[in-house]
C-alpha positions in Angstrom: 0.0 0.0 0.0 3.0 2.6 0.9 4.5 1.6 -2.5 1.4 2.6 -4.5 0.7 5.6 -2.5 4.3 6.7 -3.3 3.7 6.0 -7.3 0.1 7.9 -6.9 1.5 11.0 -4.6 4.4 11.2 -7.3 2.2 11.3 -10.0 -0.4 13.4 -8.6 2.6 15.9 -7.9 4.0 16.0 -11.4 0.5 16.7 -12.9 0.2 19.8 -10.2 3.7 21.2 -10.8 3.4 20.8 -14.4 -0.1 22.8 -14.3 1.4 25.5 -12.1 4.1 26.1 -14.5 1.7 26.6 -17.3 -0.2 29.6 -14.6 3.3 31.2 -14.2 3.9 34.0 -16.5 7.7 35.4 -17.4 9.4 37.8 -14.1 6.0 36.9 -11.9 6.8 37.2 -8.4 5.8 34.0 -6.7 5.6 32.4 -2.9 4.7 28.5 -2.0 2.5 28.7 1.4 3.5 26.0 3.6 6.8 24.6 3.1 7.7 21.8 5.1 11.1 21.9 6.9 11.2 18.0 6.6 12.7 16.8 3.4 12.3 13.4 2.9 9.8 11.7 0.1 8.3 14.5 -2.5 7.8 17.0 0.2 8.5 20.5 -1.0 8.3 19.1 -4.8 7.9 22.9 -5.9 11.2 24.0 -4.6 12.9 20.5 -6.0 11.7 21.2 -9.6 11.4 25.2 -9.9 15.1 26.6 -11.1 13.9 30.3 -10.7 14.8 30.8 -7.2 15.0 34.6 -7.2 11.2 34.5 -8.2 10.3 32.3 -5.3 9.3 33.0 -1.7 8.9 29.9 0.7 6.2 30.3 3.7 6.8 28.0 6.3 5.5 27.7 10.1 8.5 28.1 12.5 10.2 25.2 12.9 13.7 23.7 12.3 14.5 25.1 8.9 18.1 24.3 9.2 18.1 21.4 6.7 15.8 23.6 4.3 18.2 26.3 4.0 21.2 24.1 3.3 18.9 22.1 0.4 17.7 25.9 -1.0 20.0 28.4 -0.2 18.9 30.8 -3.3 15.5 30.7 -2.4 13.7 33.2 0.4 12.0 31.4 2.9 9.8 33.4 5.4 9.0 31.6 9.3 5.2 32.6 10.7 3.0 31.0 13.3 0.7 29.5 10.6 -2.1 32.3 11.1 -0.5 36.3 11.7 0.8 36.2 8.1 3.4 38.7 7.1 2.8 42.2 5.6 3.9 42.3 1.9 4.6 45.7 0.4 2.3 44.2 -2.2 0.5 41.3 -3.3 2.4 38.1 -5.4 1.3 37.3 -8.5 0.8 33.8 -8.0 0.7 31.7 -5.0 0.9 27.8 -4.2 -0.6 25.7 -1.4 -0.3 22.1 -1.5 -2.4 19.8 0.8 -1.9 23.0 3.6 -5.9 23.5 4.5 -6.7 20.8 5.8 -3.7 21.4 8.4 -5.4 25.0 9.7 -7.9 23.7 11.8 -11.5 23.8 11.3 -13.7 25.1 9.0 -14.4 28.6 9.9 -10.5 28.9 10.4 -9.7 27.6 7.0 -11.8 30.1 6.1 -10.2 32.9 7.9 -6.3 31.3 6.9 -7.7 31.9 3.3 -8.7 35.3 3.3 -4.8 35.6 4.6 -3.8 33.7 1.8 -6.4 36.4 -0.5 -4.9 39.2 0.8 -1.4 38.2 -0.4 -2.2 36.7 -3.3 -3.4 37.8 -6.8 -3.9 34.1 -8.6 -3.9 30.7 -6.6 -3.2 27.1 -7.1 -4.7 25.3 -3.7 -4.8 21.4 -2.8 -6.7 19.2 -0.6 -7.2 15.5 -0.1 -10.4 14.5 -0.8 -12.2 13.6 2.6 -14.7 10.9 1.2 -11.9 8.5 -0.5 -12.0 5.8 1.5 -8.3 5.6 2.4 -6.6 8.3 4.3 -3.1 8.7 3.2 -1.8 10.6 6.1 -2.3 8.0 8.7 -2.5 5.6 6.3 -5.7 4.0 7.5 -9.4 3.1 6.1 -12.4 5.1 6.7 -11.5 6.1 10.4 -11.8 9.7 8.6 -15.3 9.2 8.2 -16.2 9.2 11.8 -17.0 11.9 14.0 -13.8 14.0 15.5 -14.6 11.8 18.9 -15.1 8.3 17.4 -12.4 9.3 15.5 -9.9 10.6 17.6 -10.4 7.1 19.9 -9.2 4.7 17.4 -6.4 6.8 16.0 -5.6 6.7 19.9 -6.2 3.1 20.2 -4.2 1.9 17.5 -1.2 3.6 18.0 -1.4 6.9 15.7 -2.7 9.6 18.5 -0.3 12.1 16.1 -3.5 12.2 14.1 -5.8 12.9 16.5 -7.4 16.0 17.8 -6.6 18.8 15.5 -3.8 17.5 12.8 -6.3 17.6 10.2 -10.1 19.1 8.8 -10.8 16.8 5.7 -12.7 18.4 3.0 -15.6 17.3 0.3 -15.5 18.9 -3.2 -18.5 20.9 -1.8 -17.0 22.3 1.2 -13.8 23.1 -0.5 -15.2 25.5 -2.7 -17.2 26.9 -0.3 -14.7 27.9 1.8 -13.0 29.3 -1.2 -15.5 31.6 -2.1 -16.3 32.9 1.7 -12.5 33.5 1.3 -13.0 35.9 -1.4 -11.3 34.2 -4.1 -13.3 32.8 -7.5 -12.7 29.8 -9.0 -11.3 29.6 -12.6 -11.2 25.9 -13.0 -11.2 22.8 -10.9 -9.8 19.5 -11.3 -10.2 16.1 -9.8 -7.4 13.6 -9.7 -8.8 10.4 -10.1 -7.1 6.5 -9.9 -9.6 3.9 -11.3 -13.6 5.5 -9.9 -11.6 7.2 -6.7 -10.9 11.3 -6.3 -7.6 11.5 -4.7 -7.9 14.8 -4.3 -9.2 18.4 -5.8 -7.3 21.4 -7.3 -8.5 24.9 -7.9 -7.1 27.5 -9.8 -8.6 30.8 -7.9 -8.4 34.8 -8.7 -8.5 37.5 -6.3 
């Protein structure tokens, strides 16, 4: 199961990168929201594949981005708590957020973590896992994140992966996702499902300010 989550994730992250790139016009100024300081797998797969450093801006909450640095010296990377985001002297042209949302907490502060991201912003690229397939690929476990945040929370407890628990992640429907989207203040240009065999993995939406 790991191995085929790896070949999905990889693909899945190729078709996203590849769309991005086709978003990104010539000298736009551009900043990836929610880098992660650990660098193993395809995490940060923007930063590995984009060879425009001086265009990009990295976002990441404050943690130990010692090993980051050293991997991407050229590009700028910016620490925050994850919710007071910093005061640009104005807004990028295009911003990236890979599976970040669901990390934010619930829904009403995913919605106000957006309208952050909308006031930075003037296009984005945003990614979620979709809540309803029956596999959850963080914890790696079947339909547990179909149960209420109690029931839930118990058997991640139970079975030895409490790391999931509580609040490490809000799941989101295609519904829900692009509500929150719009009560952000951003429109929705296009949206895109990635599928293997009848399953969404996960959505993408390309959104305007």
């Amino acid at each position: 199961m790991r191995k085929l989550k790896q070949i999905l994730s990889d693909r899945n992250r190729k078709k996203k990168f590849e769309l991005a790139l086709s978003l990104i016009k010539p000298n736009d100024t551009i900043i990836d929201i929610g880098v992660d300081s650990w660098l193993g797998g395809n995490t940060n797969y923007f930063e590995k594949w984009f060879n425009l450093p001086n265009q990009l801006t990295c976002l990441g909450v404050n943690s130990d981005f010692s090993e980051f640095r050293q991997e991407f010296p050229d590009f700028k990377l910016i620490e925050f708590n994850g919710t007071d985001f910093p005061i640009f002297e104005k807004k990028f042209d295009f911003a990236f957020s890979n599976a970040v949302i669901e990390h934010v907490g619930d829904k009403n502060k995913q919605v106000l973590w957006l309208s952050e991201v909308a006031k930075i912003s003037n296009t984005l690229l945003i990614t979620t896992p979709n809540r309803w397939l029956p596999f959850e690929t963080h914890s790696m476990t079947f339909f547990f994140h179909w149960f209420p945040e109690k029931v839930r929370n118990f058997f991640y407890r139970k079975i030895g992966k409490s790391q999931f628990a509580d609040n490490y992640m809000w799941l989101l429907g295609e519904k829900e996702f692009k509500r929150i989207i719009r009560e952000a203040g951003f429109e929705i240009i296009s949206f895109y499902k990635n599928r293997f065999l009848c399953f969404t993995i996960d959505f993408v939406a390309v959104c305007k300010c």
